[in-house]
N, C-alpha and C positions, 0 to 999 in steps of 0.2 A: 946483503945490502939492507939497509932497513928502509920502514916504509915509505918514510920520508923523502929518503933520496931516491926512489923508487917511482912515485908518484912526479917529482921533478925530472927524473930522465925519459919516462915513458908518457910524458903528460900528454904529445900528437895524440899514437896508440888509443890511449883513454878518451882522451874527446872525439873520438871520429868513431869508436864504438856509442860512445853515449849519442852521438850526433845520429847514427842508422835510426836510434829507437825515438828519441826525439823528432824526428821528421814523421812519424806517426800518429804524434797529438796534433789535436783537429786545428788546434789557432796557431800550430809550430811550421804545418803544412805549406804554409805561404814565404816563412820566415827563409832568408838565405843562411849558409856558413855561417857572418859575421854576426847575423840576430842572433843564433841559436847560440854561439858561443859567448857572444857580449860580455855574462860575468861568470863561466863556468872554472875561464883558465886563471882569473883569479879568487875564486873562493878553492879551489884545488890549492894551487901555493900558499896562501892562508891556510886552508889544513895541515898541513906539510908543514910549515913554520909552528903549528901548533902541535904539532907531533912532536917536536925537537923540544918544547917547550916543557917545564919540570912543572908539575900538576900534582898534587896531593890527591888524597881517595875521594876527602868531600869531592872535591870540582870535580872531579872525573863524572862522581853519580850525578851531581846537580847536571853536568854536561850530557848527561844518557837522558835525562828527563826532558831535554831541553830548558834548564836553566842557570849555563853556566854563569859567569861574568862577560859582563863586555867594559870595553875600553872607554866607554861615553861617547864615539863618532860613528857615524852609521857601518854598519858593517855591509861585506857584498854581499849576501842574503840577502840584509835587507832588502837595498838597490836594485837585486833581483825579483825580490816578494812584488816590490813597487813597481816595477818594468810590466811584470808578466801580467799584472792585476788590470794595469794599462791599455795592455796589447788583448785583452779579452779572456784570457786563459783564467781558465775556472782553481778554484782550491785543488780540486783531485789533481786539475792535469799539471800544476805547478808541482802539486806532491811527487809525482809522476817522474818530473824532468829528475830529481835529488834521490828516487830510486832507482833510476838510467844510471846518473853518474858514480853511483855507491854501487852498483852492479858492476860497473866497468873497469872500476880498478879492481875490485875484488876478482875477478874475472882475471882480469893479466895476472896479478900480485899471486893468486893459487898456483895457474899456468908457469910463472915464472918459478913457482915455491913449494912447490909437491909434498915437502916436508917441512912443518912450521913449528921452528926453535920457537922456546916460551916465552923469549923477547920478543919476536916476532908475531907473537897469540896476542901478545898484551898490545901493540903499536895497532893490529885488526880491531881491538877493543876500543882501541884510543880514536884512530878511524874512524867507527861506527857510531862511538859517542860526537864526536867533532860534526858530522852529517846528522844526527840528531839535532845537535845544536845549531845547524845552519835551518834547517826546516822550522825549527821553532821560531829564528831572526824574521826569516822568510815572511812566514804567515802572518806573524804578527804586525809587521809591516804593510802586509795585504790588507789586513786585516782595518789597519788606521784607517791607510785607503778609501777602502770598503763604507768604512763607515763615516767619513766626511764625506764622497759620493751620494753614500743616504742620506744624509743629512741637509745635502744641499738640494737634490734631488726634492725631498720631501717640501723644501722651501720653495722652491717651483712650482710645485702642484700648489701649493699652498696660495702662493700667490696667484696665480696663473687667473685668468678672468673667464678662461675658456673653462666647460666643464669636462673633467676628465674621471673615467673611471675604469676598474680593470674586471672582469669576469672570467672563473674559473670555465673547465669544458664543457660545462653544465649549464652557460650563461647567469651563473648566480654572483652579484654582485660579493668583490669582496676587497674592494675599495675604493673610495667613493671621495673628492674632494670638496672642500665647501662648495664652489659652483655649482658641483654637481645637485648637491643640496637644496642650495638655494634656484635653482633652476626645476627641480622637482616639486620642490615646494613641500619638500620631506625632511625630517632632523635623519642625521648619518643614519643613526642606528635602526631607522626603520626602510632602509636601502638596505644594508649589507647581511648579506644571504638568501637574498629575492632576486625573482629573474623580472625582466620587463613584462613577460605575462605576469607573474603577481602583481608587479605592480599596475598593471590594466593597460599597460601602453599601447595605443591604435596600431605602431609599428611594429608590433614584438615578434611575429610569425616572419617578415619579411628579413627582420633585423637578425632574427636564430636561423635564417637561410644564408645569411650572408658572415655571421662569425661561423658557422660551420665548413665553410668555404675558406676563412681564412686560415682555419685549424688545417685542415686538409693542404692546401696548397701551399701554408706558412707564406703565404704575400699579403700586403696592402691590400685592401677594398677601402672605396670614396664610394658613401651612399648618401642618398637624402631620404628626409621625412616630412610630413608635417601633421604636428599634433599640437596639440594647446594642452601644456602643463598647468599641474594646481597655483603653478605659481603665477601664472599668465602674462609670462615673459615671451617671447615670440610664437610663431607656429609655424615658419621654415626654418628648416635645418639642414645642414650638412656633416657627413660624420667623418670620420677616420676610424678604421679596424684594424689593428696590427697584431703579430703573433708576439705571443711572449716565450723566448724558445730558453730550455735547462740548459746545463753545461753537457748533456748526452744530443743535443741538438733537437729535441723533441719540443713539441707546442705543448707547454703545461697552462695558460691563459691568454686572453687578448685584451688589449688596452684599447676602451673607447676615448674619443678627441670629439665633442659636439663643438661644432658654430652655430650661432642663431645669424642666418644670412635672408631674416623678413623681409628689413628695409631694402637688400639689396635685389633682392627676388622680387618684390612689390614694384621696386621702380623698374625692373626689365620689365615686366608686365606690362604695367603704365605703355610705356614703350612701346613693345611691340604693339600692343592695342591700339592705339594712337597711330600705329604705321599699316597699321591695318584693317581700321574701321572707318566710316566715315566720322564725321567732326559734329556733324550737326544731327542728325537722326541714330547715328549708334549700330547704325547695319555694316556690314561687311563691305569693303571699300571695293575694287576692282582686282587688287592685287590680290588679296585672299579670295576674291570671290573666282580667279582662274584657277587659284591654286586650289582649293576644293571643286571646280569643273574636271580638271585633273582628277583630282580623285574617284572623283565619280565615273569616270569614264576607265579609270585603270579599273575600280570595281565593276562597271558594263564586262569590262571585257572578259572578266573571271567568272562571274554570273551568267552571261547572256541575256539579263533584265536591260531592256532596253531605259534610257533615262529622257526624260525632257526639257526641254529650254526655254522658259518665255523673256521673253525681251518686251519691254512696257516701256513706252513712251506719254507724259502725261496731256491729254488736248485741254486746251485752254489755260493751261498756266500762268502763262508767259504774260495774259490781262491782270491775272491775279497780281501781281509780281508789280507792273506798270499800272497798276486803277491805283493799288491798296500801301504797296511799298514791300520791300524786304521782309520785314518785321513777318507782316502776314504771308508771306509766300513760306518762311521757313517753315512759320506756325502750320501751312497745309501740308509742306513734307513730313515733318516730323508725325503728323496723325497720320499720313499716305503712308510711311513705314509700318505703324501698329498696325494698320488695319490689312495692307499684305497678311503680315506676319499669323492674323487669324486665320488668314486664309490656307494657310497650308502647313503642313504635317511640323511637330518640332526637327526631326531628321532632314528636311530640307532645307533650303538654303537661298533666301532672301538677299539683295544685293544690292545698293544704288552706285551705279557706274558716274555718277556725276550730273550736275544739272539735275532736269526732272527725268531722268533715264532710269529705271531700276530692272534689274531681272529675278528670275526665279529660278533654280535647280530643281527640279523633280524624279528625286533617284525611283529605280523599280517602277517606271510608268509603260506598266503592261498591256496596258487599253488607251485608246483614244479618247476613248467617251470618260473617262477619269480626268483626265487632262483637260478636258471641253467642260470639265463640271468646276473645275478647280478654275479655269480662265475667267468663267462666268463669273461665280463666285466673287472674284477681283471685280469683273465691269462693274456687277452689282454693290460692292461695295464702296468703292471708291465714284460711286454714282450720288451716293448719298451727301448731303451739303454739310462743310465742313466749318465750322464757327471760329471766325478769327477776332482781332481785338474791335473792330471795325463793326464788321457784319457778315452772315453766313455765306458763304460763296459755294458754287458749284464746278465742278470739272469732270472727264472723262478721262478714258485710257486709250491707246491701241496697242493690240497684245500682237506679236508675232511667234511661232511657236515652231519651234524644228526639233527633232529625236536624232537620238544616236543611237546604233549608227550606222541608220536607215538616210539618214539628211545629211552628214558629214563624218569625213575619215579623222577629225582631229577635233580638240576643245575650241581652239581657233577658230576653225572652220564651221563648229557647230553656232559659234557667236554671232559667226558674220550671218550664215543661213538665217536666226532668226530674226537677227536686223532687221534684213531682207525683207521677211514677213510681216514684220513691225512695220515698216513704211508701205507695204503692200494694204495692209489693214487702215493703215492711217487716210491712204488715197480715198479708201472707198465710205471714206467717213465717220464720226466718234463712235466709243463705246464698241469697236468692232476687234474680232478674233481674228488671225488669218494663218493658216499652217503653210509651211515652205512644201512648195511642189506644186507640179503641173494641176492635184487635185485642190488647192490650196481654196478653203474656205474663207468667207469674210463676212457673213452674218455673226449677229452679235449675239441670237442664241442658238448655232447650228440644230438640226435637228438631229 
């Protein structure tokens, strides 16, 4: 039988051996039956036609080379080159699938031929040449592929407004697009082959923790930064790090993605600040000022440092406000804020709850007589006459004062206690201190 009709009676046989080893490449793995076959069982009857077909010596060698003649319409190689380049299958594992299928017939065709007539040697030749010639179709079609991919690829980057760059495992830059560029505020070629420590970048220890992480893990990392480039184009950022994996599935690079998200990080700012401070004096509204009571009270708990609470209420305001007008009543909060704020440590924690109400956090308050210094302190301060558009005016405080969490089991609770003591102080007259509890002081300088 010759090879030809060999090849078309035994064609199942052959494709289901090539089929075992093909199910072994990494991008063939997924693929069912009918992917793996797609153009196997016609580029085999294509050779087998070209078996039968009369060939002079040139074409045979040009055909061993890979450069026979073709017919001018695409051949299935090609169509195959094209598919496989598609579906992710790297050069080797394409080469791969056309040494499966040249195995496999050879494989039956010896099996079947134990002893191979010289017609038979030469039709093996003609074979081998034929499969030469289909991997040259192949590639060279991958190949087009391949490089209209790059082509367009590189016109993406090119264009692209985001800056995008890619680092070897060594984090040294080793392509670099204009954004990129121009976002550095560096020409290319003083990027490429520097790591972000050469180039002095504030984030570069954080940033070679997090591509070493993605080499390792081969996943995404979403990180941020903020720096102020030569170029002095934003100073928030957000990045993307992805792995850039070979055709052996290893991380040989990763691709950085920067966003400049200033504007958009600037205005969440705005924001939350706004939803969290007061309006008029710039101190801590009510809502953050429980949420860091919280805090402080989850760190009591872990410490054992007991914390304190003052609760201030301003006496005489309210004339200020009715003699003078708004204008001047803001004018006296707005110095009533700084002049707290002298008052006590930067780690603590200032507050106006609304109206003339403000409080104070005193984390780590291990002594009473600290606390009794720091109240004063306040009376004293806010004793002093405060100069509005009008004319100097005067007022007082009443302080009330409760610790955790000796005075209250919760932040709640600790708020109400010093109320309490706020109107307790207040009853007994201006400028006075008063602690929650049966011992509860209300002189204005305890001794």
């Amino acid at each position: 039988m010759r090879l030809s009709d060999f090849i078309r009676a035994q064609i199942e046989p052959i494709l289901e051996n090539w089929q075992a080893f093909a199910k072994t490449i990494f991008h063939a793995g997924h693929m069912d039956a009918a992917g793996l076959r797609d153009h196997a069982r016609e580029m085999l009857l294509v050779i087998a036609d070209d078996l039968d077909s009369q060939q002079s010596a040139a074409e045979q060698a040009a055909k061993s080379k890979g450069r026979g003649p073709k017919d001018g319409g695409e051949s299935w190689a090609e169509v195959h080159g094209g598919d496989r380049q598609a579906s992710g299958f790297s050069v080797m594992e394409t080469i791969s699938e056309f040494r499966a299928l040249r195995a496999s017939v050879v494989s039956l065709w010896t099996d079947a031929h134990p002893t191979v007539t010289g017609q038979q040697l030469d039709e093996l030749t003609r074979f081998h040449e034929a499969i030469d010639q289909a991997v040259a179709e192949s590639l060279e079609q991958y190949a087009t592929v391949k490089e209209m991919e790059t082509r367009l690829f590189g016109a993406i980057l090119v264009a692209s407004p985001d800056p995008i760059y890619v680092l070897d495992l060594k984090g040294r830059v080793i392509y670099a697009n204009q954004a990129t560029a121009a976002l550095f505020g560096l020409k290319p070629e003083a990027i490429i082959g520097r790591s972000n420590f050469d180039l002095g970048f504030s984030f570069a220890l954080d940033f070679q923790r997090n591509q070493e992480r993605v080499i390792a893990s081969q996943s995404t990392y979403r990180g941020k930064f903020v720096h102020r480039f030569a170029s002095g184009q934003g100073e928030r950022f957000e990045y993307l790090l992805a792995p850039v994996l070979d055709e052996h599935q290893d991380t040989e690079a990763t691709v950085c993605i920067i966003q400049d998200v200033t504007e958009r990080a600037l205005a969440e700012e705005r924001i939350w600040h706004s939803a969290h401070h007061d309006t008029l004096t710039g101190l801590p509204n009510r809502r953050l000022f429980l949420d860091r009571l919280e805090q402080e009270v989850k760190h009591t708990n872990r410490t054992g440092l007991p914390l304190a609470l003052l609760f201030m209420d301003l006496d005489g305001f309210k004339e200020v406000n009715d003699s003078l007008g708004h204008e001047a009543g803001d004018s006296v909060l707005c110095d009533v804020a700084e002049r707290l704020a002298d008052c006590v440590r930067e780690d603590d924690t200032v507050a106006r709850q609304g109206g003339d109400e403000f409080t104070v956090v005193l984390a780590a308050a291990n002594r009473r007589e600290d606390v009794e210094q720091v109240a004063q302190a306040i009376i004293d301060a806010l004793a002093q006459p405060f100069q509005t558009a009008q004319q100097p005016v005067q007022i007082s405080v009443s302080i009330g004062i409760a610790f955790y969490p000796q005075d209250a089991p919760t932040p709640l609770a600790l708020l109400e206690a010093a109320d309490r003591a706020m109107y307790q102080a207040k009853a007994s007259g201006s400028n006075r201190m008063c602690f929650h509890g049966p011992s509860a002081e209300t002189d204005g300088r305890p001794s």
